[in-house]
N, CA, C and O atoms as CSV, one atom per row, in Angstrom:
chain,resi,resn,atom,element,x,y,z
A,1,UNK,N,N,0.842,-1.181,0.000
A,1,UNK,CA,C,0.000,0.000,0.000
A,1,UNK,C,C,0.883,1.238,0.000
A,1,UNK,O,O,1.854,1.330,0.751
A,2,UNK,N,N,0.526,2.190,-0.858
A,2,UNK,CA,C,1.113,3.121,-0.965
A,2,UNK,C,C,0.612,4.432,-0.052
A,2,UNK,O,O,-0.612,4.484,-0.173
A,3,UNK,N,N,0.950,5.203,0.567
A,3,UNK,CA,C,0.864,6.436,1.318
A,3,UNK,C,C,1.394,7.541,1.683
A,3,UNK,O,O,2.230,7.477,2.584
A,4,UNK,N,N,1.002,9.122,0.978
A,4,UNK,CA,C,2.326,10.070,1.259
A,4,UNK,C,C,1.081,10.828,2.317
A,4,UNK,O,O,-0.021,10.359,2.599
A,5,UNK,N,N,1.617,11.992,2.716
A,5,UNK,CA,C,1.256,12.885,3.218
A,5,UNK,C,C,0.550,13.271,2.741
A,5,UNK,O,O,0.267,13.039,1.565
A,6,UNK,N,N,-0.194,14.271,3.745
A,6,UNK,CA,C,-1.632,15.087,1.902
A,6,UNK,C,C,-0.439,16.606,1.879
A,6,UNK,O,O,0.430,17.168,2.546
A,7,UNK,N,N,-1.326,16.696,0.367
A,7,UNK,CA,C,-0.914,17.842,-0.018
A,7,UNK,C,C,-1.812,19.163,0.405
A,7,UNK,O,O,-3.039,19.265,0.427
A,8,UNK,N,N,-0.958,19.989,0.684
A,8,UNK,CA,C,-0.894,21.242,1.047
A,8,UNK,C,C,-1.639,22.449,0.307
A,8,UNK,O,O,-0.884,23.369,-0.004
A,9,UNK,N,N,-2.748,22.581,0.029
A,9,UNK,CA,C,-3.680,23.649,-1.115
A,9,UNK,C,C,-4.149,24.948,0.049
A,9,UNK,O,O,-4.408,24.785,1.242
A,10,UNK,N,N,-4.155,26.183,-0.694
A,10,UNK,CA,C,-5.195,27.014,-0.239
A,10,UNK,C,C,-6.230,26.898,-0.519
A,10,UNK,O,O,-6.707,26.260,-1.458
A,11,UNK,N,N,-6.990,27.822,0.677
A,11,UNK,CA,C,-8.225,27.358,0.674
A,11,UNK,C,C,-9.198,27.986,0.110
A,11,UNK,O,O,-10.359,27.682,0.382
A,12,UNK,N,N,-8.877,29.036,-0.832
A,12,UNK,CA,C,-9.749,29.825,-0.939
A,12,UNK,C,C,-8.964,31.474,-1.774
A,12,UNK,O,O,-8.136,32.014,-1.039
A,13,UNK,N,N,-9.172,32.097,-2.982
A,13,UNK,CA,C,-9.020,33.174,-3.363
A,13,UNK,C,C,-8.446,34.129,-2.383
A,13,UNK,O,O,-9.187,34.439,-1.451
A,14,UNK,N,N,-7.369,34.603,-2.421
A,14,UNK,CA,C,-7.119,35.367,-1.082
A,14,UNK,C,C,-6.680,35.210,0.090
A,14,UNK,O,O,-6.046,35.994,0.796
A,15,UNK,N,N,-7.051,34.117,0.297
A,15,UNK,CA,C,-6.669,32.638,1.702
A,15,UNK,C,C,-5.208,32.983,2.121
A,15,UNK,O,O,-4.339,33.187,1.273
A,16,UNK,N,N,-4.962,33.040,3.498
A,16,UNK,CA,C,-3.811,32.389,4.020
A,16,UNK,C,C,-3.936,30.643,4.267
A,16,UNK,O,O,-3.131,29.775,3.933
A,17,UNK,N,N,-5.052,30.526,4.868
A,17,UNK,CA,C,-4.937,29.507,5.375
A,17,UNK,C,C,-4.772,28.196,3.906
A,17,UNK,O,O,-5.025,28.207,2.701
A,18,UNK,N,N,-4.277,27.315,4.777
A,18,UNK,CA,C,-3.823,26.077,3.866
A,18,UNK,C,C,-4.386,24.880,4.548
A,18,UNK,O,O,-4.641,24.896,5.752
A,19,UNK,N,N,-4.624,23.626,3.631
A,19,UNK,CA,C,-5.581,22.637,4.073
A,19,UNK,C,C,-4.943,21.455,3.694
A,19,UNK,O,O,-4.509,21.713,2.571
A,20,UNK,N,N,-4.662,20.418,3.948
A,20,UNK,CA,C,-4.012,19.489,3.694
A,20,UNK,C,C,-5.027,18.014,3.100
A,20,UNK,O,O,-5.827,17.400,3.805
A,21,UNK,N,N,-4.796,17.800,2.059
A,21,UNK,CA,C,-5.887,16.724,1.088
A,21,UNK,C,C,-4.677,15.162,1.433
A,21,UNK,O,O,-3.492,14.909,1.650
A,22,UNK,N,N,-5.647,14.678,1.322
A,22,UNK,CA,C,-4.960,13.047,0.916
A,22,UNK,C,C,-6.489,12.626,0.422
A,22,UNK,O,O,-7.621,12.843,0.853
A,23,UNK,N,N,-5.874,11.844,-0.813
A,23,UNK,CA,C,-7.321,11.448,-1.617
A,23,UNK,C,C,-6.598,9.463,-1.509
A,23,UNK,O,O,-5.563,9.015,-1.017
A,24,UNK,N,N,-7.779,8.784,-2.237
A,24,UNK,CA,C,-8.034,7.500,-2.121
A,24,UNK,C,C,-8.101,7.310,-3.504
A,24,UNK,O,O,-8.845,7.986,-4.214
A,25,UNK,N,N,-7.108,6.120,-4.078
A,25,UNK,CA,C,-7.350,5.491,-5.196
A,25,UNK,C,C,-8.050,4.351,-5.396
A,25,UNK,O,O,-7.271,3.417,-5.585
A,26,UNK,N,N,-9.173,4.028,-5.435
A,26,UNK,CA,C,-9.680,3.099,-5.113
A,26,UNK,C,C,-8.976,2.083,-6.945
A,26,UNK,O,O,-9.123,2.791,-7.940
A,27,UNK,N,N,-8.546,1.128,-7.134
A,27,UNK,CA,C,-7.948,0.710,-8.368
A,27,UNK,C,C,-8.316,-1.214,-8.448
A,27,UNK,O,O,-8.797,-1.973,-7.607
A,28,UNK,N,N,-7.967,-1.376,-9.444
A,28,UNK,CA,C,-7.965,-3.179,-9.310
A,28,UNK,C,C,-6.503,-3.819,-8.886
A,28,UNK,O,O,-5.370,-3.472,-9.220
A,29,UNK,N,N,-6.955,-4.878,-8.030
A,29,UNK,CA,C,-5.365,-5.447,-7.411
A,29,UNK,C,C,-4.467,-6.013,-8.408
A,29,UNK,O,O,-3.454,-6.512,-7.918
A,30,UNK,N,N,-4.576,-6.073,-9.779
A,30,UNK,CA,C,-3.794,-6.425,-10.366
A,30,UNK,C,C,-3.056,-5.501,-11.305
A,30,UNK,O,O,-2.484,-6.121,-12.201
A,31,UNK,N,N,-2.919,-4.258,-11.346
A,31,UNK,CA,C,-2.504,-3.193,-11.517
A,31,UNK,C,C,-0.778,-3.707,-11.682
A,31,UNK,O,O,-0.178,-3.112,-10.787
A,32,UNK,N,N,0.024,-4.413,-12.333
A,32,UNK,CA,C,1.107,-4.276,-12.324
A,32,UNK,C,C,1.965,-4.131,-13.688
A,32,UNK,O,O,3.175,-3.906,-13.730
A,33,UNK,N,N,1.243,-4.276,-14.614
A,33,UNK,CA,C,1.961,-4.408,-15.814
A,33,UNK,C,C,2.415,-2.669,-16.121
A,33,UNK,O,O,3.212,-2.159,-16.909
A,34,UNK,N,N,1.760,-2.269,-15.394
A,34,UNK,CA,C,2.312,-0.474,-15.742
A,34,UNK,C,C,1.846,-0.226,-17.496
A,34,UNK,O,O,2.797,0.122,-18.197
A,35,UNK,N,N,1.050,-0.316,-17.923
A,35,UNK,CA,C,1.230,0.076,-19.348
A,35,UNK,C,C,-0.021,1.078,-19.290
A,35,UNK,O,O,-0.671,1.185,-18.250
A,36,UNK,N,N,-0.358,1.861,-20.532
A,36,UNK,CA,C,-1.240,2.825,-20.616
A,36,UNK,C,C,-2.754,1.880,-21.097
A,36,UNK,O,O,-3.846,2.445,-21.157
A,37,UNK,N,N,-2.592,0.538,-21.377
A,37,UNK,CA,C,-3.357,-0.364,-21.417
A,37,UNK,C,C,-4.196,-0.295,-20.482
A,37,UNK,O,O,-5.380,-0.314,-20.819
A,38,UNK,N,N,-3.955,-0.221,-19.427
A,38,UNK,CA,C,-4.521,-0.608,-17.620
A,38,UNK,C,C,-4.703,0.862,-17.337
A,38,UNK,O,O,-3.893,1.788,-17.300
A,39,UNK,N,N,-5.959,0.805,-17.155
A,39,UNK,CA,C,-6.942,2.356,-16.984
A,39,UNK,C,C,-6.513,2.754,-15.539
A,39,UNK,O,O,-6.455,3.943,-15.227
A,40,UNK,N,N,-6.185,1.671,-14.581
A,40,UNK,CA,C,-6.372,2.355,-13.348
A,40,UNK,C,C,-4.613,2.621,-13.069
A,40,UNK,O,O,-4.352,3.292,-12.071
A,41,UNK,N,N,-3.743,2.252,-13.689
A,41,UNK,CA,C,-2.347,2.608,-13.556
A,41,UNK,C,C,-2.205,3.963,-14.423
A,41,UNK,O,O,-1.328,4.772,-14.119
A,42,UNK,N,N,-3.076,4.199,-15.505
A,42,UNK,CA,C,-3.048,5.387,-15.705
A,42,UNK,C,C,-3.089,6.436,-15.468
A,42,UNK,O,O,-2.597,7.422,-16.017
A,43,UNK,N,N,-4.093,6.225,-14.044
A,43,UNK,CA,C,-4.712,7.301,-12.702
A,43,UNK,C,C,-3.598,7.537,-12.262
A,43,UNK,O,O,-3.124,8.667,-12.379
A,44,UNK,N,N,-2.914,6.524,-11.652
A,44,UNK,CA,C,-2.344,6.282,-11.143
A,44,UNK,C,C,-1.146,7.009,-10.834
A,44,UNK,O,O,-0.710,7.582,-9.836
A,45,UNK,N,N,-0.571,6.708,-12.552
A,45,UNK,CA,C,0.702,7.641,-12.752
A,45,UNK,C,C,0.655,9.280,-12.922
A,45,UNK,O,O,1.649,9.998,-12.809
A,46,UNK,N,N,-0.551,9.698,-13.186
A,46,UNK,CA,C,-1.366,10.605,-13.163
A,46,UNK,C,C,-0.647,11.518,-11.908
A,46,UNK,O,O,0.288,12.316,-11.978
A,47,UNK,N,N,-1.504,11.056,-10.664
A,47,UNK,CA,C,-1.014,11.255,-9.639
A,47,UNK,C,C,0.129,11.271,-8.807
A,47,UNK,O,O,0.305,11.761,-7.691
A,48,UNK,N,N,1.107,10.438,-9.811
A,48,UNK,CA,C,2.459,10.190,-9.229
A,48,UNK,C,C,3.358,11.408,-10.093
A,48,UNK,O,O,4.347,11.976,-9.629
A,49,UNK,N,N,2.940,11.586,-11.055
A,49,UNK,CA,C,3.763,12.909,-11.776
A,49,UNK,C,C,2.899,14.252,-11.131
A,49,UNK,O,O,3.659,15.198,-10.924
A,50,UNK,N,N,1.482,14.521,-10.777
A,50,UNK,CA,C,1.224,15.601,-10.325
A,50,UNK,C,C,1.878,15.818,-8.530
A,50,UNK,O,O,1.928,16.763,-7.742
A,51,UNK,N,N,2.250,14.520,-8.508
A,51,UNK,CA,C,2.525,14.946,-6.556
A,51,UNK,C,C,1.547,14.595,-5.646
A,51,UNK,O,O,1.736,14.591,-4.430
A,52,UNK,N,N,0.220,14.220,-6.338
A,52,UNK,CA,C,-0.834,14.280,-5.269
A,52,UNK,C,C,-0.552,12.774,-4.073
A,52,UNK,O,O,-0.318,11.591,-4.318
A,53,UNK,N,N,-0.687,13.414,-2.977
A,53,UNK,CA,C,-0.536,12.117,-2.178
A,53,UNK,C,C,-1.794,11.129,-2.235
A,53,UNK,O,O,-2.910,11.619,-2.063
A,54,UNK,N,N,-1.703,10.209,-2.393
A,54,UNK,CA,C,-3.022,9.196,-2.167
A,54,UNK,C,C,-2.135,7.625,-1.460
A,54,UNK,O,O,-0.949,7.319,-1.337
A,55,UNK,N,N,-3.670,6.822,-1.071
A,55,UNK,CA,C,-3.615,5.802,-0.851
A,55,UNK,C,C,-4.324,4.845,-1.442
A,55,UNK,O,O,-5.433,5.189,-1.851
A,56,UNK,N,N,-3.848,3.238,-1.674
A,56,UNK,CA,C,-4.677,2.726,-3.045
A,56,UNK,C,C,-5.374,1.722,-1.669
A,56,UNK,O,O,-5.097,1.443,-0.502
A,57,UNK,N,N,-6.350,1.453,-2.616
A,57,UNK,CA,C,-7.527,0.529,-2.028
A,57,UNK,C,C,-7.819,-0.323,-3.150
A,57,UNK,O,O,-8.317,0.205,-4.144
A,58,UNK,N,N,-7.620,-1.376,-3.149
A,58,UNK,CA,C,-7.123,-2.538,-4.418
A,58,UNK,C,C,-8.742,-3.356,-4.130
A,58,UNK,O,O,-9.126,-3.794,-3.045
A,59,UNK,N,N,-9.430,-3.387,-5.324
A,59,UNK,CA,C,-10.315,-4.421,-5.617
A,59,UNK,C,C,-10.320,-5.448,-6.117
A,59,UNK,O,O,-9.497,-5.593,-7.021
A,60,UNK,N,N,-10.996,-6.327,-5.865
A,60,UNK,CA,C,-10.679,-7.797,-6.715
A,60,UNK,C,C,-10.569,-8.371,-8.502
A,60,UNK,O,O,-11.763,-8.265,-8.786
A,61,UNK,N,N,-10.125,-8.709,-9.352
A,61,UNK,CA,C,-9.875,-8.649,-10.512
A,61,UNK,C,C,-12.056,-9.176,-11.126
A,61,UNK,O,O,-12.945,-9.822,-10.572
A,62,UNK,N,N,-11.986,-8.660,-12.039
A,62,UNK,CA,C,-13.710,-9.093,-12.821
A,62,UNK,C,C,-14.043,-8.010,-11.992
A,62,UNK,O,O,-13.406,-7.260,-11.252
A,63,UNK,N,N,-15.371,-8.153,-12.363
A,63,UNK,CA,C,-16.457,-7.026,-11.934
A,63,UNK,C,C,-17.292,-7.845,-11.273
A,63,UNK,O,O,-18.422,-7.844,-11.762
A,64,UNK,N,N,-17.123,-8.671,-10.173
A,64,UNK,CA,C,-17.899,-8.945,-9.569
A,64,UNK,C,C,-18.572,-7.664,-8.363
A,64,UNK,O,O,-18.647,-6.469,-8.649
A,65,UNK,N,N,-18.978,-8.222,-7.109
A,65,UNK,CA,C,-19.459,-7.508,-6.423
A,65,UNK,C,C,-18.809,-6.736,-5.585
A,65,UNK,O,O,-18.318,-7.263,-4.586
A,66,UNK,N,N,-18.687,-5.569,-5.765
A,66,UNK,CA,C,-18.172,-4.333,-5.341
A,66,UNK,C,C,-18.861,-3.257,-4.234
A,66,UNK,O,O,-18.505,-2.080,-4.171
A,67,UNK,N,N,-20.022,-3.916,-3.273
A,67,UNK,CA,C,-20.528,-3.297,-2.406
A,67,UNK,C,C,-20.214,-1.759,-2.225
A,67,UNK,O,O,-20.973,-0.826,-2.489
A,68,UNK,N,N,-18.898,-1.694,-1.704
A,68,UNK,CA,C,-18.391,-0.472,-1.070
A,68,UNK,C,C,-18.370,0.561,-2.035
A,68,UNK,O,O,-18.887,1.677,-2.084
A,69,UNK,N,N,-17.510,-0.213,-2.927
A,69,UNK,CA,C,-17.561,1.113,-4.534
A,69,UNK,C,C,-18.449,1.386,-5.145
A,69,UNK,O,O,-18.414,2.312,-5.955
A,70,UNK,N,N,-19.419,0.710,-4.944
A,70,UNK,CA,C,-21.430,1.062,-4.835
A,70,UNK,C,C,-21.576,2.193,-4.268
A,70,UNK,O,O,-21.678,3.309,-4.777
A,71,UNK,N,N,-21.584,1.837,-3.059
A,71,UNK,CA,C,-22.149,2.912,-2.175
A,71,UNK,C,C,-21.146,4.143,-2.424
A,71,UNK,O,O,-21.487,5.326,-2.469
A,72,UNK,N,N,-20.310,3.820,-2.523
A,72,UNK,CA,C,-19.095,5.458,-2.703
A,72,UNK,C,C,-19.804,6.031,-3.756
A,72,UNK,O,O,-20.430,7.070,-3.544
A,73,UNK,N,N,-19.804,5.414,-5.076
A,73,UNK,CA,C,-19.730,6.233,-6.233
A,73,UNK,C,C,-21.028,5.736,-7.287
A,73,UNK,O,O,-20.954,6.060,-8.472
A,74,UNK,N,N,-22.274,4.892,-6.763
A,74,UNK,CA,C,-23.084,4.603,-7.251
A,74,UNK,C,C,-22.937,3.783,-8.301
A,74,UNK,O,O,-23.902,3.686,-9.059
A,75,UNK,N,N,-21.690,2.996,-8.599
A,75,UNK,CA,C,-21.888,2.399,-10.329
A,75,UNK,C,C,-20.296,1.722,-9.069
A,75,UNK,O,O,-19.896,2.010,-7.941
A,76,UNK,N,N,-19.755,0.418,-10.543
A,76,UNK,CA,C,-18.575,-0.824,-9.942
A,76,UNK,C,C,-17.255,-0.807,-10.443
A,76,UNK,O,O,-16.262,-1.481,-10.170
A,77,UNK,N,N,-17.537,0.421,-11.501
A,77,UNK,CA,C,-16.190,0.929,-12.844
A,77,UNK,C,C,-15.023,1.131,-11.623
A,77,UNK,O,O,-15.459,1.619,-10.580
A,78,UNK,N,N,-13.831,0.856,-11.657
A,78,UNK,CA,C,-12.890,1.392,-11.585
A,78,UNK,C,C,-11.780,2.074,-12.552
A,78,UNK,O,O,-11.537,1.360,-13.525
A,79,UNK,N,N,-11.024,3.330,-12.513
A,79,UNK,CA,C,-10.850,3.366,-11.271
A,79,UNK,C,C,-11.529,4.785,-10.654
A,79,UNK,O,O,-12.125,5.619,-11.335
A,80,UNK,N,N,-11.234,4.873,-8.824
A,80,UNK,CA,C,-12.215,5.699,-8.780
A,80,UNK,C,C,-11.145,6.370,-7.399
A,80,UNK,O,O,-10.378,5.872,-6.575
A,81,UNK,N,N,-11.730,8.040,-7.807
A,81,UNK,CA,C,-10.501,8.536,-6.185
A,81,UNK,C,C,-11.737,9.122,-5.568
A,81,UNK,O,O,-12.666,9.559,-6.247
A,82,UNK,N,N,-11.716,9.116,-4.262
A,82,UNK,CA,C,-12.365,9.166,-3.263
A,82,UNK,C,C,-11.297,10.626,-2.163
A,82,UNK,O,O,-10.175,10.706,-1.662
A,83,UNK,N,N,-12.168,11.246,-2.246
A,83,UNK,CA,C,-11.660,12.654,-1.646
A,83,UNK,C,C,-11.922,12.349,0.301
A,83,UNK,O,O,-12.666,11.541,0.859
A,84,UNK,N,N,-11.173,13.152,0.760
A,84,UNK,CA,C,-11.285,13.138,1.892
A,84,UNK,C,C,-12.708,13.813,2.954
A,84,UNK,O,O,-12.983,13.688,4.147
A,85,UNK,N,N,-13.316,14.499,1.875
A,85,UNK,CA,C,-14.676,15.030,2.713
A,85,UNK,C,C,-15.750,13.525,1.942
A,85,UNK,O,O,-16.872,13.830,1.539
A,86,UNK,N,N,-15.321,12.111,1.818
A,86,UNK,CA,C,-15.946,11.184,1.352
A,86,UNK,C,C,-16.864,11.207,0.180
A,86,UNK,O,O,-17.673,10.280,0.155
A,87,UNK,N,N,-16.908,11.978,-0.694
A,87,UNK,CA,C,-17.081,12.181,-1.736
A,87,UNK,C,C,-15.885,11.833,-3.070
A,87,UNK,O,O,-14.657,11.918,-3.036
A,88,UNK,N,N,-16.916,11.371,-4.342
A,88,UNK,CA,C,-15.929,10.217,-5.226
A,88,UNK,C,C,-15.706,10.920,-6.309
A,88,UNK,O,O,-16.406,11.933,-6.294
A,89,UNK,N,N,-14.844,10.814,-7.528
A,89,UNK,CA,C,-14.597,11.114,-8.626
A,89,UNK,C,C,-14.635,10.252,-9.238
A,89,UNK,O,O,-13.858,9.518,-8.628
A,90,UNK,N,N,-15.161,9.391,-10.531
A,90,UNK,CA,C,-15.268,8.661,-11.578
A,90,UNK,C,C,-15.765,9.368,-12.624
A,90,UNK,O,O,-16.788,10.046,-12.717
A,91,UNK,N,N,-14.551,9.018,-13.718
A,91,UNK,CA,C,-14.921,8.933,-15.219
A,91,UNK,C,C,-14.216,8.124,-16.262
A,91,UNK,O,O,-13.586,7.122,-15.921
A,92,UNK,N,N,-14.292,8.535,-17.638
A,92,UNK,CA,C,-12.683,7.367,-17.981
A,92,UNK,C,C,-11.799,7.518,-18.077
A,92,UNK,O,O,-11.394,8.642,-18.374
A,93,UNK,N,N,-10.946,6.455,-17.878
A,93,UNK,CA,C,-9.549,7.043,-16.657
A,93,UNK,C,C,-8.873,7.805,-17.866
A,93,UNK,O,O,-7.880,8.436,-17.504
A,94,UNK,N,N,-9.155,7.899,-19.160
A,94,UNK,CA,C,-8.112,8.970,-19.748
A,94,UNK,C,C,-8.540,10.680,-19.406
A,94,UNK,O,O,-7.733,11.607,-19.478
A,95,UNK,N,N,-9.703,10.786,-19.104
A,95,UNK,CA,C,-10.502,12.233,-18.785
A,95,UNK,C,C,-9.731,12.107,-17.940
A,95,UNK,O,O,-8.627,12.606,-18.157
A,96,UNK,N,N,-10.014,11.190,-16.229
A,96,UNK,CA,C,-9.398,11.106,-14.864
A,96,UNK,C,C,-7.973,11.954,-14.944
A,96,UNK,O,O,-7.451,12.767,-14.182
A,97,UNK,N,N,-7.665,11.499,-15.968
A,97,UNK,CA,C,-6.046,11.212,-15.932
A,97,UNK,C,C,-5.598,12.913,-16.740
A,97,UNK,O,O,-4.446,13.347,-16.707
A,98,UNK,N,N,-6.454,13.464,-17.233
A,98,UNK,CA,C,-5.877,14.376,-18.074
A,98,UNK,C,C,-6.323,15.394,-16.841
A,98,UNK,O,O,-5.468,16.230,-16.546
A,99,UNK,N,N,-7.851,15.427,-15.911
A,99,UNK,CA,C,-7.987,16.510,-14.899
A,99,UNK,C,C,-6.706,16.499,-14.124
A,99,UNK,O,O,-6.086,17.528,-13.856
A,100,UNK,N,N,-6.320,15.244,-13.760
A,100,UNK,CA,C,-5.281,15.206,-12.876
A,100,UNK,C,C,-4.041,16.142,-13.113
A,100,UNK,O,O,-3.526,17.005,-12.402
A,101,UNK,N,N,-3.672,15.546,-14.682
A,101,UNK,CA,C,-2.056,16.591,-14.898
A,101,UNK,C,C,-2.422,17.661,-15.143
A,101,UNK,O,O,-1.500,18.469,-15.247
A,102,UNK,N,N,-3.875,18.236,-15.362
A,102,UNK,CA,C,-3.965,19.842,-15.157
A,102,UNK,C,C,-4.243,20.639,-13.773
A,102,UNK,O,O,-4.564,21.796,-13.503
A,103,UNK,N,N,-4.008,19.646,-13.140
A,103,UNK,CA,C,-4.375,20.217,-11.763
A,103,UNK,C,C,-5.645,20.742,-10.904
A,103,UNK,O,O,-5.868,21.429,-9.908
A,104,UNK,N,N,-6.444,19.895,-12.036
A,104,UNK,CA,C,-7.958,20.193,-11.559
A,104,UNK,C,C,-8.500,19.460,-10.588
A,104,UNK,O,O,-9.501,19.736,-9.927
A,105,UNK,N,N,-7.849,18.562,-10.519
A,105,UNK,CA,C,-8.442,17.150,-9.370
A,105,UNK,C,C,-9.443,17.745,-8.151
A,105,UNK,O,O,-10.359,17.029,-7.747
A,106,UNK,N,N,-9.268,18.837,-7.689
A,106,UNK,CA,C,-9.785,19.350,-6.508
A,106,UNK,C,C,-10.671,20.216,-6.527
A,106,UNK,O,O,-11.267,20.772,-5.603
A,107,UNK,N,N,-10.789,20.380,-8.303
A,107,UNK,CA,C,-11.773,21.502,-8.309
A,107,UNK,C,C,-12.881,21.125,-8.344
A,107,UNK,O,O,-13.204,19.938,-8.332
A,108,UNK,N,N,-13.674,22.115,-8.395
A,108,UNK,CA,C,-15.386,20.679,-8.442
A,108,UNK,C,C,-15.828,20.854,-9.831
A,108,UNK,O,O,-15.447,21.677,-10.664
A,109,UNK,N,N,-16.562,20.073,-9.907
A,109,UNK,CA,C,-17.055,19.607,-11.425
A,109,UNK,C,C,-17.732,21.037,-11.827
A,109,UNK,O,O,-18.358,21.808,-11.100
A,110,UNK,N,N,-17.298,21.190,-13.695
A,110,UNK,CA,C,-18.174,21.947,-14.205
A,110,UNK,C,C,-19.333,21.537,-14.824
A,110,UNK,O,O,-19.795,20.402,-14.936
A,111,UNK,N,N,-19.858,22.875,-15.317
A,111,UNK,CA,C,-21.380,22.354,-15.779
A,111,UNK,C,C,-21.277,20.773,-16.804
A,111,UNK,O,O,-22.304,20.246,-17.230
């Protein structure tokens, strides 16, 4: 399992204050071949070139039953990051992956 620190954002236009994020990768446990093939290593690396700290939460290989990633994010797709005020992000991991290296990850969804 992987785990950094959260990262460090202001909070707000103007803000001194600073807030510290650690988000959740929720991904499939077989994530090892590293290629751009594998949607959820794509997130993945995503996050490893933007800096963002996360922790992975590995699901079982097939789409079987996924209870938890139900209830998080309403649907069984991985992969999926899970923010620290428990609220989820899913889409396909090349969108995922492109908010990420622009640094949008934290922003909230537009129209």
């Amino acid at each position: 399992m992987r785990s950094n620190r959260g990262r460090c954002l202001t909070a707000g236009a103007g803000r001194a204050r600073l807030r510290c994020v650690a988000v959740k990768l929720h991904r499939c446990s077989w994530t090892f071949l590293h290629t751009d093939l594998d949607a959820c290593w794509r997130v993945q690396r995503a996050l490893d070139e933007r800096g963002v700290a996360y922790e992975i939460v590995k699901h079982g290989y097939g789409k079987g039953p996924r209870t938890r990633l139900e209830a998080l994010s309403g649907q069984r797709l991985l992969p999926v990051i899970e923010f620290d005020d428990g609220t989820a992000y899913r889409a396909e991991s090349r969108t995922m992956a492109e908010r990420v290296r622009a640094g949008r990850l934290f922003e909230p969804p537009g129209p």
